[in-house]
C-alpha positions as CSV (number, residue, x, y, z in Angstrom):
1,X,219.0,-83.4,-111.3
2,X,222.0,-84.5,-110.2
3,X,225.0,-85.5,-113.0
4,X,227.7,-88.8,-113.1
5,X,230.8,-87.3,-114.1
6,X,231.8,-89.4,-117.0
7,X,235.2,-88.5,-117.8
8,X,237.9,-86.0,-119.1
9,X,237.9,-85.5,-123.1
10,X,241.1,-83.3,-124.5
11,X,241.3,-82.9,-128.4
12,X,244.4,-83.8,-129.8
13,X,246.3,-84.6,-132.9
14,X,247.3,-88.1,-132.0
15,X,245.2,-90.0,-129.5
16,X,246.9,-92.9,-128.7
17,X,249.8,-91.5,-128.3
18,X,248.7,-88.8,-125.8
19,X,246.6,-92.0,-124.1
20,X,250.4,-93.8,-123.8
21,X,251.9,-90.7,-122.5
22,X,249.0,-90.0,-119.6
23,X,249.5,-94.2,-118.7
24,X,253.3,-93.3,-118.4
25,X,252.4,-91.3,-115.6
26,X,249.2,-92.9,-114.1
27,X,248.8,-96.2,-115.2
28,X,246.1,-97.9,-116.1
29,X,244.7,-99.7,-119.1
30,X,244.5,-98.0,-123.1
31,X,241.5,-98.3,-125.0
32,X,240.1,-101.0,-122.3
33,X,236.7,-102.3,-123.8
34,X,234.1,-99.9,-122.6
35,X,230.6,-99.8,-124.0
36,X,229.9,-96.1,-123.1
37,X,232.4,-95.1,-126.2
38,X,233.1,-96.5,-129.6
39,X,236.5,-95.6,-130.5
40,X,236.1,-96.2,-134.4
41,X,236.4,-92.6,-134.6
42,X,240.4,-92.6,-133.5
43,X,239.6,-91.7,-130.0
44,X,241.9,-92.9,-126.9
45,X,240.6,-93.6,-123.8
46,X,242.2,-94.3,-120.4
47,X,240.9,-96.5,-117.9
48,X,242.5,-95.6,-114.6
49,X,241.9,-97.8,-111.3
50,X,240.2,-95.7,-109.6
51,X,237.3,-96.0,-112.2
52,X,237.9,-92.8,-114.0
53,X,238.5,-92.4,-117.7
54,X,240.2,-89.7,-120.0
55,X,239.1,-89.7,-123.6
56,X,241.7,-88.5,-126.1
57,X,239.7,-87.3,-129.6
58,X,241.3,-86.8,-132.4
59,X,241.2,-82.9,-133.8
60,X,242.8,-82.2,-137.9
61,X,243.8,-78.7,-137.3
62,X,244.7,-79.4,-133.3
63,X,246.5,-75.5,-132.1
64,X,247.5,-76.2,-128.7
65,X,247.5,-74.0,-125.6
66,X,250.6,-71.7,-125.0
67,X,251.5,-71.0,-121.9
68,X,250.8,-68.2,-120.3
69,X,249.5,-66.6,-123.5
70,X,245.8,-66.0,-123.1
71,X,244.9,-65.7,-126.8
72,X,245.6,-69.4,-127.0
73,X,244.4,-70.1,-123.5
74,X,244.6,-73.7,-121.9
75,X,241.4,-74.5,-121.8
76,X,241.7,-76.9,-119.0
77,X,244.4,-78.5,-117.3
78,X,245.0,-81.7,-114.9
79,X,246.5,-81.8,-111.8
80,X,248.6,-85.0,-110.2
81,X,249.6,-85.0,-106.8
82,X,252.8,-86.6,-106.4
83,X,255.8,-87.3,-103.6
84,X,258.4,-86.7,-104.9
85,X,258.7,-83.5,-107.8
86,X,262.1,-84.1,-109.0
87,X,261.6,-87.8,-109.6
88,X,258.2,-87.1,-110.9
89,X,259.9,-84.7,-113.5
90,X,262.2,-86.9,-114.7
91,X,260.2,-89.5,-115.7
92,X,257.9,-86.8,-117.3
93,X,260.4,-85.1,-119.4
94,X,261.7,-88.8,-120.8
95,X,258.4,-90.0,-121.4
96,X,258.2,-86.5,-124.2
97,X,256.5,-84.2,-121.5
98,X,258.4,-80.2,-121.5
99,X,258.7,-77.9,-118.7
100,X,256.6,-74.5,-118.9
101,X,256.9,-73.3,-115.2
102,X,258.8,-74.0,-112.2
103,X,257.6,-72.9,-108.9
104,X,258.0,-74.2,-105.2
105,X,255.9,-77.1,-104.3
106,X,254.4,-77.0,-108.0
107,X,255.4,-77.5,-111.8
108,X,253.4,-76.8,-115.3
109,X,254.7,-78.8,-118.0
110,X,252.7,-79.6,-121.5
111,X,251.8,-83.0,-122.4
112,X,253.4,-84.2,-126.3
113,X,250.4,-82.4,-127.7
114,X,250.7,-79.1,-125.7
115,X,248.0,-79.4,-123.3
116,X,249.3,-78.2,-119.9
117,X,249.5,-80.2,-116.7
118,X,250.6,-79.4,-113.1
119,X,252.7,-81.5,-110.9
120,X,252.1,-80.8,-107.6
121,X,253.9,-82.0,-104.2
122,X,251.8,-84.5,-102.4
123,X,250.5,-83.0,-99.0
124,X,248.6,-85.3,-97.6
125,X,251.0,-88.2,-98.2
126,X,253.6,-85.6,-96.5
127,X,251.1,-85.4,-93.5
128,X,250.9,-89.2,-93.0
């Protein structure tokens, strides 16, 4: 058997508003007509160009990861390749994102509902 990765699903307290904060940062198109989900639920998704979808479900009792505290581990955690880390932060922190590690040529920061995601520097576009 082989599997069609579908997309990402991260349970959170407010799903449109996690959906608005991950288009802040990749674009794409909120809650785009898709017939694989019904979203009367108060699910999220985003539909990124590149064809691939994260689905935001809402969660009453949501307890985020802390980072690096393994008895509220992070589950899961995206990683975005980017050129430029410092202008990457910025717009990350304005958009509601906060810093939870800084190292060289990688940052962790949680999204508004505490999942963590990296930011990390951009070698192949560094190569070209």
């Amino acid at each position: 058997m082989k599997a069609h990765f579908e997309c990402v699903v991260l349970d959170c307290p407010e799903p449109r508003a996690l959906a608005e904060f991950y288009r802040s940062i990749l674009g794409g198109d909120v809650d785009k007509p898709d017939q694989r989900w019904s979203l009367a639920d108060g699910s999220a998704t985003l539909h990124l160009d590149t064809g691939f979808v994260l689905l935001f479900q809402p969660v009453e009792d949501y307890r985020p990861p802390q980072w690096p505290d393994s008895t509220r581990p992070q589950q899961m955690h995206l990683d975005f390749a980017v050129p430029d880390l410092d202008e990457a932060q910025t717009e990350v922190l304005a958009n509601g994102a906060t810093l939870l590690d800084d190292q060289e040529g990688w940052r962790v920061y949680a999204d508004p509902a505490g999942h963590p995601f990296c930011l990390v520097r951009d070698w192949w576009s560094a190569k070209a």
